[in-house]
N, C-alpha and C positions, 0 to 999 in steps of 0.2 A: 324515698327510694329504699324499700327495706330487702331486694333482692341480693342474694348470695353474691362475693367477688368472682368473676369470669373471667379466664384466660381467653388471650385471642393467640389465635396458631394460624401460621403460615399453611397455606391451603394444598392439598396435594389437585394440583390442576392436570397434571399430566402422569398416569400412572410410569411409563416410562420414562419421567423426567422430574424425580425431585427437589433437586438441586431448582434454583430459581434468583431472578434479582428483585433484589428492593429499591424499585424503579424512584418511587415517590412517597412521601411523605406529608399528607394531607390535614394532620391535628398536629398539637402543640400537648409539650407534658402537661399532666392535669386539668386540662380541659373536657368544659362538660357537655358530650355529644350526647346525640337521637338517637333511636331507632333507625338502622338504614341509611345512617350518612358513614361516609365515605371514610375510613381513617387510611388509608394505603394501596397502593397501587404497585403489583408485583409482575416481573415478567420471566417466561423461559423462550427457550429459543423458537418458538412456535406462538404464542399468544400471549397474552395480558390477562391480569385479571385484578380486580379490587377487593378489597379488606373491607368489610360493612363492618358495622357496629350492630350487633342482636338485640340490643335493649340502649335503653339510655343508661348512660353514666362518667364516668369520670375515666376519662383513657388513662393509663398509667406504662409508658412503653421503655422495654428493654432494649430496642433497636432504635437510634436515632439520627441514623446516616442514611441518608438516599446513598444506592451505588454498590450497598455490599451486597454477598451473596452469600444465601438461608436458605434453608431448608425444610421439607414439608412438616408436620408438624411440631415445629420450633415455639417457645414463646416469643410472640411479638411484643405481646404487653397483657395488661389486665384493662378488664372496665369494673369500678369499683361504685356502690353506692352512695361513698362518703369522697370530701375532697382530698384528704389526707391519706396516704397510703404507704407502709412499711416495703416496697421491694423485696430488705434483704431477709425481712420476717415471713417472706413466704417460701423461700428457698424452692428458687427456681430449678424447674428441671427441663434443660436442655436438649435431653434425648430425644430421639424423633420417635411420638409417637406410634402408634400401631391405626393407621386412619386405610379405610377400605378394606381393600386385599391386598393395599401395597406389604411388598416383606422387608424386612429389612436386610439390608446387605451383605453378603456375606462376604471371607476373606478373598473372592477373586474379583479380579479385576472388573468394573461391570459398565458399558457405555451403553447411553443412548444411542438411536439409529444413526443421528447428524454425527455424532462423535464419531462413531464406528464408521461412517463414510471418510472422515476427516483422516481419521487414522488410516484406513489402509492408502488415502490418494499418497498422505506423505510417507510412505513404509514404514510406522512406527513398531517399533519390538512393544506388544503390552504388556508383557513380561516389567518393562521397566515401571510403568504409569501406575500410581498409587491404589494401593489395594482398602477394600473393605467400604468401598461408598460408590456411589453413581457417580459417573465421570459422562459431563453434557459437555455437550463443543464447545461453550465458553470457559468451561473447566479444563479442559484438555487445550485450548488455547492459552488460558493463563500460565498451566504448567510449561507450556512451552516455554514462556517468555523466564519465568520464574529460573526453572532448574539449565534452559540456555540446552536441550539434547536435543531443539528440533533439526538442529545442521545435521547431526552424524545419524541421523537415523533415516535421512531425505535424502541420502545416497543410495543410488543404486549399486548393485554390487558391480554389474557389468555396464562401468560407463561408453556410451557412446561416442566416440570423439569428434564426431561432427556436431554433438550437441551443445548449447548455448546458454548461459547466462546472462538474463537481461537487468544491467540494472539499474533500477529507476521504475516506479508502477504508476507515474502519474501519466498523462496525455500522451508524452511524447514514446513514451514506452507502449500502450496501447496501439498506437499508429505502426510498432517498429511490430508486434506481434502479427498484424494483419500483414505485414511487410514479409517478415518469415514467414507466414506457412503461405501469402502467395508463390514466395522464389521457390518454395521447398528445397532449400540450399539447408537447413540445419533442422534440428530436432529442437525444441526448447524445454530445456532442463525447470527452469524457473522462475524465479524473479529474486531478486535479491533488493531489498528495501528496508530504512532507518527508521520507518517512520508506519506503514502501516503492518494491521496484526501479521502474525505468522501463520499462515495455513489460509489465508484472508484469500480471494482467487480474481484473478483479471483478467476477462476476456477467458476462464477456466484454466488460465495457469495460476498454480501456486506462487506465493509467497513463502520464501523455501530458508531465508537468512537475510544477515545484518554484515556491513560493510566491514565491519571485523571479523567476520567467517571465512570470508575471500582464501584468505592461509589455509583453511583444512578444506575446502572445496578443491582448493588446486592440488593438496594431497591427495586427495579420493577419487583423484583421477580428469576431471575439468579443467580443458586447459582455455576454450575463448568465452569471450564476454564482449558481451555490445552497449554499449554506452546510453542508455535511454533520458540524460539526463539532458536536457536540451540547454538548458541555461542562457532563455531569452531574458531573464533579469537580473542575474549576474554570471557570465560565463567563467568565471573563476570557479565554480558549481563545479562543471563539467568537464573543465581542467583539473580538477580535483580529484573526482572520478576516473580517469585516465589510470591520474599518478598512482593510486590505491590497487587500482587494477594491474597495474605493470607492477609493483614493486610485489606482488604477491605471485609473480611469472603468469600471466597472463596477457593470450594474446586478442587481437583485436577483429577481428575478420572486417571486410568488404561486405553489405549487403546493399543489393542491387532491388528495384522493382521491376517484374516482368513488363512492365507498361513503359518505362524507361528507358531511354535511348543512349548509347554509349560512343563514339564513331571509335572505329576500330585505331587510330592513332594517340588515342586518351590516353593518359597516365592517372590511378588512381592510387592514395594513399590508402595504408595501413585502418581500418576502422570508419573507412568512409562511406557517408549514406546517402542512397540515392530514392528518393520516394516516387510513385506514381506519377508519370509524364514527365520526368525530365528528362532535361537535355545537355548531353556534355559532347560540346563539338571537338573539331579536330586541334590535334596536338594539345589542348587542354591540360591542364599541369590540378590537381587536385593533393593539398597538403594531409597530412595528418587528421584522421577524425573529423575530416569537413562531412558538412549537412548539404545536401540541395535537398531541397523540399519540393513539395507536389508542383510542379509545372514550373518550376526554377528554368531560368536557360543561362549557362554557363557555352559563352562563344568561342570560336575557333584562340587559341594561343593564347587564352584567359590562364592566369596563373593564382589559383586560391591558395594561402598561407595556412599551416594547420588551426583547427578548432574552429573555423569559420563558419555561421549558421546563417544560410543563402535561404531567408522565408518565403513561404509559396508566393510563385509570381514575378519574383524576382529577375530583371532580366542585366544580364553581363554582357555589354559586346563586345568585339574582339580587343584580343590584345591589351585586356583590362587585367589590373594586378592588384590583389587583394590580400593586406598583412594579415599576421596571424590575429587568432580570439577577436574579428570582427565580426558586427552583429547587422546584419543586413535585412531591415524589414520587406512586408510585405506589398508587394507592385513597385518594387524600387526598380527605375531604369538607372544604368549607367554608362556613359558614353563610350565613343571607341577612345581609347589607349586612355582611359583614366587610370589612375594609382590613387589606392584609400590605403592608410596607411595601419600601423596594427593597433589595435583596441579602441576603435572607434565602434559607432552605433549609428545607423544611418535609417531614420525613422519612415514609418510605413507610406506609400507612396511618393517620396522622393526624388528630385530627379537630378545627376550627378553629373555637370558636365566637366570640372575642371577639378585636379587634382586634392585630396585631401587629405591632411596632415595627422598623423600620428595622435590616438585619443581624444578626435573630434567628436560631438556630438550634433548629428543632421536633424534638424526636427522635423519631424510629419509631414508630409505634404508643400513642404518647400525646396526649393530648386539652390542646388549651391554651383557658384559661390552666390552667398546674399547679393 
């Protein structure tokens, strides 16, 4: 192989989007590839593409992590005709070359379309967002995470006060969003979540902040927030939640389903959820942050304890008394004037005739007492 060393460069796949990841990494240092095979697999936020090798030879790469993010004409590595190869005797250059008609960037701020959508849903000032390069949505989310300004910039100036805070963006948050805009009782500000990206969108609401944001949110004018966390596998989750919420002055609202029946003698707490077809009969006592869920039935003079999550199906008959942070699965029947007592878990189809004792555990589809 007596062909010249060859640089291989990060490809410009998308003229408006150079910035790119380094999905995969398909050779090993010093190995000796084809014509036409595969040495890398890159992505931006619209497609994929792969790294061929031009000729045969001996890869020799500057990048050796899947996961980071490069740039269009960057050095990936060299292919070399010999197995041996100096790196630092070729004094790599970095700069992004001049490939197409792309330009290079200049000192203002410059997004991709995806970014520039991302930014105005969350009101970002661009004024602040780093100058002199292409900012793609994955970029403009990282910085999010990085410099921590996506809270104060995801305020509106004129907040709403009937609007909402949901937080928790897994299942039981999705169910409570379809819940809001059916009562059209609140406005929803956002989502507030630990754990997925920032700007990321559920059912097209944002992901707006992190459970330590809670403080300048209630500054900026936010004062409820609805609990999304359901905490059918450990409700100390969702008690948790609560506490976070309250100690940052925040309060809790009532949301109801249109589908949902109430009899006018009910008592409902502070943050209580009532989902599609249920049923809360008369004088009805509901605690602090109780769930009834989709076609629950909660009977006349039933007394639920706060945090209590009643699963669809669930049915209570009268005069039954339920401690608090009880976890009641789904299709549990429970007789009249039973008492479960608090932190118990009473497994999916159940059937409950006789009293039970304080952090009991009912297993599935058997009948207590044994």
């Amino acid at each position: 192989m007596d062909e010249p060393i060859k640089p291989i460069l990060f490809p410009l796949i998308n003229a408006n989007e150079p910035e790119m990841t380094l999905a995969s990494i398909e050779v090993q240092q010093g190995q000796l590839v084809q014509a036409g095979q595969v040495l890398a697999v890159v992505e931006t936020t619209k497609t994929t593409a792969e790294i061929i090798a031009e000729s045969a030879g001996y890869v020799f790469l500057n990048h050796l992590q899947a996961g980071v993010i490069v740039r269009a004409g960057e050095h990936f590595g060299y292919l070399s005709p010999e197995p041996n190869l100096d790196l630092q005797s070729l004094r790599v250059n970095q700069e992004i070359s001049k490939i197409g008609a792309m330009e290079k960037p200049s000192m203002d701020v410059r997004l991709t379309e995806p970014a520039r959508r991302l930014a105005e849903q969350l009101q970002i000032d661009l004024n602040l967002l780093p100058k002199g390069e292409w900012i793609t949505e994955q970029r403009l989310r990282r910085w999010l995470e990085e410099e921590g300004l996506g809270i104060e910039m995801t305020i509106s100036p004129s907040v709403d006060p009937a609007a909402v805070l949901i937080f928790g963006g897994g299942g039981h948050g999705k169910s409570l969003i379809e819940l809001i805009r059916a009562s059209g009782q609140h406005a929803i500000a956002g989502i507030i979540d630990d754990i997925k990206p920032l700007g990321s969108l559920i059912l097209g609401v944002p992901v707006i902040g992190r459970s330590q944001d809670l403080p300048r949110f209630y500054q900026n004018g936010y004062r409820l927030m609805i609990n999304a966390v359901g905490g059918i596998g450990d409700i100390s989750q969702r008690v948790s939640v609560f506490e976070r919420g309250r100690s940052a002055g925040f309060s809790f609202p009532t949301v109801i389903h249109p589908t949902a029946f109430v009899e006018g003698s009910a008592a409902l707490g502070e943050g209580a959820q009532l989902f599609p077809h249920a049923y809360l009969g008369s004088d009805a006592r509901l605690g602090f942050g109780v769930i009834i869920n989709t076609g629950a039935i909660v009977s006349h003079d039933c007394e639920v304890g706060d945090y209590v999550n009643l699963s669809p199906g669930a049915i209570l008959a009268g005069e039954v008394k339920v401690g608090e942070a009880t976890l009641i699965g789904m299709g549990v029947t429970v007789n009249l004037r039973v008492k479960i007592g608090a932190h118990c878990r009473i497994g999916n189809g159940a059937t409950i005739k006789q009293d039970v004792p304080d952090r009991t555990i009912v297993r599935a589809g058997t009948i207590w007492p044994p």
